[in-house]
C-alpha positions, 0 to 999 in steps of 0.5 A: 613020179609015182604016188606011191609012198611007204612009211616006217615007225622007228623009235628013240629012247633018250636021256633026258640031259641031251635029247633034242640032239638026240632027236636032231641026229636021229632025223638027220640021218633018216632025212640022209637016206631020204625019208621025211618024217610025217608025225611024232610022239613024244612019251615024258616021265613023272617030271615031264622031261621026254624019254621016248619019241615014236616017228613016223618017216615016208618016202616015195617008192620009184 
């Protein structure tokens, strides 16, 4: 199995009532094509509920 890895961004705005199943649905479906998720970030509005989350996915290249 090769070394290699490729990685992609992907970014999410949520609304603020439902975003863990907003996050959990979008990370369901990456895990689904078979992209791991690496690192997150998480951008929160003035009432420190979160609104945005950048993640960023590999997998290995055949």
């Amino acid at each position: 199995m090769s070394g290699q890895w490729e990685y992609q961004f992907a970014t999410l705005a949520v609304d603020a009532g439902n975003w863990d199943m907003q996050v959990n649905d979008m990370l369901a479906r990456w895990s689904a094509q078979g992209w791991e998720p690496v690192n997150h970030t998480a951008l929160a509005d003035r009432e420190g509920f979160p609104v945005h989350f950048t993640f960023l996915f590999r997998h290995r290249i055949a």
